[in-house]
N, C-alpha and C positions, 0 to 999 in steps of 0.2 A: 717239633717233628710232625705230629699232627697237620701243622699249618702247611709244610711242605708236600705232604705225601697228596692234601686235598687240592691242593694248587698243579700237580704234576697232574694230579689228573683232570682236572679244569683244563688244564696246557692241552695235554695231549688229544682231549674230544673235540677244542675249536681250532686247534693245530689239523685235525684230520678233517676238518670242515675246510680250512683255509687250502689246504693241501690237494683236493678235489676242484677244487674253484684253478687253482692255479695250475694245476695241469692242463685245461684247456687255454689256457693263458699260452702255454709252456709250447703246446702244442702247433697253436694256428702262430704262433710267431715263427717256429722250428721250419714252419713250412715255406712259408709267403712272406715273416718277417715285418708282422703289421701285431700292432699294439690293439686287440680289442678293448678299448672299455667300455663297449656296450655288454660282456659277459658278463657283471655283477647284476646286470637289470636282467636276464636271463633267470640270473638264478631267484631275483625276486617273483618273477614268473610265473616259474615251478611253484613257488609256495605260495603265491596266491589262487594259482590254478586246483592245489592239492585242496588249501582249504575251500575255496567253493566246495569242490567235492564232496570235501569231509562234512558239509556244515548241510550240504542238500540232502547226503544220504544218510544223514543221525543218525534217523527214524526208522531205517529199512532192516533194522536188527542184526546188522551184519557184528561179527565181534570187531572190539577195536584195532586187530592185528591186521583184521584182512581188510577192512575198509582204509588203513593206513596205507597197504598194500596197494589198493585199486589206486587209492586217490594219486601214486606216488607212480605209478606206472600213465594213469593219464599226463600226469605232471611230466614226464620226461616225453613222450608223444609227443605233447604242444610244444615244449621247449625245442626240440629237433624238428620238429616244421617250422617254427619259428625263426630259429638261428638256418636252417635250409632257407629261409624266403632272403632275411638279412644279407648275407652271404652272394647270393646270384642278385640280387637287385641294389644292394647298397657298395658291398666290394671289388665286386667282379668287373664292372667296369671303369674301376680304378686301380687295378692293379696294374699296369704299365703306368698308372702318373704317377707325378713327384710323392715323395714319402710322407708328406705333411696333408696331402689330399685324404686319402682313408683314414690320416689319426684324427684330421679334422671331422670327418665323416662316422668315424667309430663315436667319438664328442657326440655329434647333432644325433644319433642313434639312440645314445643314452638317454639325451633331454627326452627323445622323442619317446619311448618305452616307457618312462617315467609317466610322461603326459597322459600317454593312452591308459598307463596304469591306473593312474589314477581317477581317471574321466569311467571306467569302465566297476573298478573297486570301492572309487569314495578316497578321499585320503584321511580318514580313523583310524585309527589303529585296531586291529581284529581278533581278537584271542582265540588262539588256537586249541584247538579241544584237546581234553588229553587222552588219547587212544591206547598208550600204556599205563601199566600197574606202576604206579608213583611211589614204592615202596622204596627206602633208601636201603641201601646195605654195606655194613660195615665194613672197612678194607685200613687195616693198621688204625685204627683210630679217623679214618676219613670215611666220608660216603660218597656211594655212587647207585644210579640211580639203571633202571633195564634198558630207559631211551639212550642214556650213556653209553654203557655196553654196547648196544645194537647201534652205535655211529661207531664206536670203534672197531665191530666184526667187521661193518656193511665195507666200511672205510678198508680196513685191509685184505678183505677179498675183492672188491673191485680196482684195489691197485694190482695187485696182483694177476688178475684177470686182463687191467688195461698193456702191464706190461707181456703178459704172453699174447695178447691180441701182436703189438706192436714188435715183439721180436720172433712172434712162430708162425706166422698168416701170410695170406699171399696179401693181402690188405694193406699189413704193419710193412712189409717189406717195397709195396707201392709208395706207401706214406714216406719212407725213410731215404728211395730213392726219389723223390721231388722235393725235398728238403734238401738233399745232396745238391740232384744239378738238374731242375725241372726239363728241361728241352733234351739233356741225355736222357732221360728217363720217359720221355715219348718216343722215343727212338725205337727204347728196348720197348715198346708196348703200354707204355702207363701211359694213364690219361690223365692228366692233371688236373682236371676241370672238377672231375671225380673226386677223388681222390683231396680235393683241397674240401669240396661239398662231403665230404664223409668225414672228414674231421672236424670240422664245424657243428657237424649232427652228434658224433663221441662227445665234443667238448660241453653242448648240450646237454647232453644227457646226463654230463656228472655236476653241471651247474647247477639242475631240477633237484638231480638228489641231494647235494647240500643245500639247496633252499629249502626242502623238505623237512630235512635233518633239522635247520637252521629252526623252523619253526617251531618242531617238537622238542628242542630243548632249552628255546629259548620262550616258547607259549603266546607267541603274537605275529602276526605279520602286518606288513602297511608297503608304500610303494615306493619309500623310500630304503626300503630295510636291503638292497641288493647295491649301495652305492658304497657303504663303507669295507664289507665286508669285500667285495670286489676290488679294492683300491687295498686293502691289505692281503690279498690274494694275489696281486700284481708285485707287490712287494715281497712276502716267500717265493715267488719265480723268479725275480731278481736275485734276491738272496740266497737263494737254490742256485740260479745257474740258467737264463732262461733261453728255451729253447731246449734245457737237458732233462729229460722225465722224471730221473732220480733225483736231481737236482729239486725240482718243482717240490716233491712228497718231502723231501730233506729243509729245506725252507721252509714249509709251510707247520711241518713240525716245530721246527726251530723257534720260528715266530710266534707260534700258540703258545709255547712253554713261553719265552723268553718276554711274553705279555701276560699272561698267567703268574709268572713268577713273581713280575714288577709290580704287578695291581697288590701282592698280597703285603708284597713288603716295601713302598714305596712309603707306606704311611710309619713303618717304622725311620728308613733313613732318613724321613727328610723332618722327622720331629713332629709327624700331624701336619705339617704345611699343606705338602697335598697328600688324597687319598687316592682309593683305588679306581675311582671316578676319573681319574687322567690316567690309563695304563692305554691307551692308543698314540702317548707319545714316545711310547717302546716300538711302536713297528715302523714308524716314521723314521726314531732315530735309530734305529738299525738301516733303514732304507741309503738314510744320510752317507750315514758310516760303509755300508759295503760299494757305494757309488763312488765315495772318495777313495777307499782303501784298497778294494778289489771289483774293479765293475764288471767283469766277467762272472762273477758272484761265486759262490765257496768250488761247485761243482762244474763252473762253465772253463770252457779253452777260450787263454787269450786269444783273438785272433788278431793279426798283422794288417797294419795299413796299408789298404792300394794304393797305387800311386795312378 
């Protein structure tokens, strides 16, 4: 019992990791219908941005909460100027070509973020300082730690937040109509140019703060550490329903437990064959499984073939 209750909660802190990543997955698809996966270099970004931060100003006596703070607030700035430059210079003037141009183009985006990441950070791996109190605390027999908790407040207040953004704002309701039917939606006054660059900046901003996150509870970054994470973040948006927001949070849940769970107890069904060291062939073969079984994913509408 034990082993489950610390596994649910392992599930559910990188489920809330993955779940923020794939919302903006969720999102810039919902709109334009283009696969970024330059987003998981995004959110490597964020946490390499944070940690410079964090590792320039040690020294400057700030406590660990507010220096996590600053660093995490720069980290989301760079990342939204960042994915703002991406966006008008890499997508925008491919979005009337073929459908293979931008996915090709989102591809050479990745490589390229990578490169410069690395050419700019070193490719080391970097430990991350620890800015919270490391105290564990008991919960049924499992433990969980403050940085734990604080991914899983930050995590349901900024969903929550993104979903009254997205259904009470004159914003959310631009966004929703040029998702709808972009050219009706200049008609009535939206500008979709906008409106596609302001989602790209949200998507942004929630990719920094799980690279963030990602760093504090995981205690290292490097410039690769945004390709896997991102690539199973693509997969809870599938899995969710992509394109559908609730869909995205419901997937990305899903998938953290349901690799959480696998890693703890793989080594029991399969006899010690394998361990918990293979649990990223749980999000694969869910990926497998809802493309053949339902590719609309749990929370999307099927939608009918044009002719």
């Amino acid at each position: 019992m034990d082993t489950f209750i610390q596994q649910l909660i392992n599930g559910l802190v990188v489920g809330s990791m993955y779940a923020l990543v794939a919302l903006g997955y969720t999102m810039v698809y919902g709109i334009i219908n283009l696969i970024n996966f330059a987003h998981g270099e995004v959110l490597m970004v964020g946490a390499l941005v944070s940690w410079t931060v964090v590792t320039t100003l040690g020294n400057a006596g700030l406590p660990g909460w507010a220096l996590l703070l600053l660093s995490l607030v720069l980290a989301m700035l760079a990342c939204m100027a960042l994915n703002f430059v991406i966006e008008k210079l890499a997508y925008r003037p491919l979005r009337q070509a073929p459908r293979l141009a931008p996915l090709i183009t989102a591809m050479g985006m990745s490589l390229l973020l990578q490169t410069l990441a690395m050419i700019i950070w070193k490719p080391d791996y970097k430990p991350y300082p620890i800015l919270l109190p490391d105290e564990p605390y008991d919960v049924f027999g499992a433990t969980i730690n403050v940085a734990q908790i604080l991914i899983l407040a930050v995590t349901a207040v900024t969903l929550a937040g993104l979903m009254a953004l997205i259904h009470g704002t004159r914003l959310g309701r631009a966004m929703r109509a040029t998702a709808e039917n972009p050219r009706v939606a200049q008609l009535m006054g939206v500008q979709p140019d906008k409106v596609i660059s302001a989602t790209f900046v949200i998507g942004a901003a929630l990719a920094a703060l799980a690279g963030v996150m990602w760093a504090v509870n995981y205690g290292s970054v490097q410039h690769t550490m945004g390709f896997l994470p991102g690539l199973k973040a693509f997969t809870a948006a599938v899995f969710g329903g992509i394109g559908n927001l609730a869909g995205a949070m419901v997937g990305g849940l899903l998938l953290g437990l349901i690799e959480s769970m696998g890693a703890g107890y793989i080594g029991d069904l399969t006899g010690g064959v394998l361990g918990s060291n293979y649990q990223d062939i749980f999000a694969f073969a869910v990926l497998i499984l809802i493309l053949t079984l339902r590719p609309q994913g749990l929370l999307g509408e099927r939608v009918a073939d044009r002719a």
